[in-house]
C-alpha positions in Angstrom: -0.8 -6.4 -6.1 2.5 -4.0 -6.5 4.3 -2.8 -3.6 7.1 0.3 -4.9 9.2 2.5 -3.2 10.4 5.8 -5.3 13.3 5.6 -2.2 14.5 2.2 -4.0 14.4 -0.1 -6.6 13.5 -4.1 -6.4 16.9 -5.5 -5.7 18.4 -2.4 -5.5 20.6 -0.4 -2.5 18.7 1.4 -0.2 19.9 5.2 0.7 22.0 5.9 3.8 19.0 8.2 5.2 16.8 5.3 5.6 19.4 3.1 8.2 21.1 3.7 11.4 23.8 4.8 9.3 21.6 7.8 8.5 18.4 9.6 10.2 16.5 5.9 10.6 13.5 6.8 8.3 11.0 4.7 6.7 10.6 5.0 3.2 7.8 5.6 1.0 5.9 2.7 -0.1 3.5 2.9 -2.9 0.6 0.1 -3.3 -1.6 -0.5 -5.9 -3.3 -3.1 -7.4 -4.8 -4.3 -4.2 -7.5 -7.2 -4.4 -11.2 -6.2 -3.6 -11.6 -9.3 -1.5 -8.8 -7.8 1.1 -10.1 -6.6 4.3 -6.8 -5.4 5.5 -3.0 -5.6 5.1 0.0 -6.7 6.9 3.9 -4.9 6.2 6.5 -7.3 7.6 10.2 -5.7 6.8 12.8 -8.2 7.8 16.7 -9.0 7.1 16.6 -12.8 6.9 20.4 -12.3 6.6 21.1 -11.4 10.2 23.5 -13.3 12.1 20.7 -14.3 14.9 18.4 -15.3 12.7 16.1 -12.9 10.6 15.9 -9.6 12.5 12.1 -8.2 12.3 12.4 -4.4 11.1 9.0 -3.5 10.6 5.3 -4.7 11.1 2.1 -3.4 11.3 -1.4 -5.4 10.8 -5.2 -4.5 10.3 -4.2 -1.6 7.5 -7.4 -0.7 5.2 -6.7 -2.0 2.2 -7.8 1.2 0.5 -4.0 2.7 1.5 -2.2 3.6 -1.7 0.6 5.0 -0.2 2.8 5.2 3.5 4.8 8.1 3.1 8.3 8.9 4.2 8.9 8.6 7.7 5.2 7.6 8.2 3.9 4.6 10.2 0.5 3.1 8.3 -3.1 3.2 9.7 -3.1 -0.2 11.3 -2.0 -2.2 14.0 1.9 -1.5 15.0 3.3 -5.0 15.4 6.9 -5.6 17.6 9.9 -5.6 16.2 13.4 -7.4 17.3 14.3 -4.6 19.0 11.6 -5.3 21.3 9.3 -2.0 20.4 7.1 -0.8 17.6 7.5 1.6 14.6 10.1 1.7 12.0 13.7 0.8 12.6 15.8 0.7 9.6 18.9 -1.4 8.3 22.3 -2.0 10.5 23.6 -4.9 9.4 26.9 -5.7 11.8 28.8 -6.7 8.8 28.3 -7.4 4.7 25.4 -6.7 2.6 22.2 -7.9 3.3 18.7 -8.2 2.1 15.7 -6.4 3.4 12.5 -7.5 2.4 9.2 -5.4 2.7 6.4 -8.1 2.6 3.1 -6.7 1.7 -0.3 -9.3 2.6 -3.7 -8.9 1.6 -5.8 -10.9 4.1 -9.8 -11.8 3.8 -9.7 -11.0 7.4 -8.8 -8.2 10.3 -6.5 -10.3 12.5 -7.7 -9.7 15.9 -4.5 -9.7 17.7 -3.1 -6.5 20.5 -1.1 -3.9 19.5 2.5 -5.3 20.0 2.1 -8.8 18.4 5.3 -10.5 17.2 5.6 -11.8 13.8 5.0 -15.3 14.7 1.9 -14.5 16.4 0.7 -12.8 12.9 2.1 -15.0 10.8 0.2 -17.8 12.3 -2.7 -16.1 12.7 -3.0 -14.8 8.9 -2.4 -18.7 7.7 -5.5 -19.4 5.4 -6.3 -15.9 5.1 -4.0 -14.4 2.6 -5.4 -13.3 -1.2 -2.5 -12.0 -2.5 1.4 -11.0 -1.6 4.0 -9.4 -2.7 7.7 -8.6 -2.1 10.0 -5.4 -2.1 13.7 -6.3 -1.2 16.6 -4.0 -1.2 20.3 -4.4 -0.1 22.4 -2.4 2.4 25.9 -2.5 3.2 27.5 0.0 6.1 30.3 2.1 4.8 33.7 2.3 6.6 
């Protein structure tokens, strides 16, 4: 399984326009190579470098595992999942000081996980345990200007 982003490389800095620093979009994500045992998909986006603990950005559960693609400032088919801000959707990189990692986390589960709209990332995490196929990782950096 490959998980892309044309807005980013692996290990590379991720644009202005896609943090608070900018207009807070999510970027495209291309997927491919998806396994044909997967019954859906989870996206976790989180900065593990946060100075509370790793700061969830981004997650959404039950996405068909037929998706090739979330465009730019898109959310996925799926289940939207909460983020530390307490809501749901997209919210992109403000790290308070220094450059830090964010990792897109792509899952392909044997399984839908039945869990409510607004989940945390615990409760997905521990609910996909013995489920996943395959995984793979998308991490860029960001550093605030000024």
């Amino acid at each position: 399984m490959k998980l892309t982003s044309p807005a980013f490389h692996h290990n590379g800095s991720i644009p202005s326009e896609y943090t608070c620093d900018g207009n807070d979009l999510s970027p495209e994500l291309i997927i491919s190579d998806v396994s044909p045992n997967a019954k859906s998909l989870v996206l976790i986006s989180d900065d593990p470098d946060a100075p509370v603990g790793t700061w969830d950005h981004w997650i959404v559960f039950n996405i068909p595992p037929s998706t090739t693609s979330i465009p730019k400032c898109t959310e996925p088919k799926g289940t939207a999942g909460k983020n530390s801000w307490g809501r749901t959707g997209y919210g992109g990189p403000c790290p308070p000081s220094g450059t830090h990692r964010y990792f897109f986390k792509l899952y392909a589960l044997d399984t839908m996980l039945n869990l409510p709209e607004g989940s945390n990332k615990k409760d997905i995490e521990s609910t996909m345990q013995g489920h996943i196929v395959a995984q793979v990782q998308l991490m860029g950096t960001y550093r605030r200007s000024g």
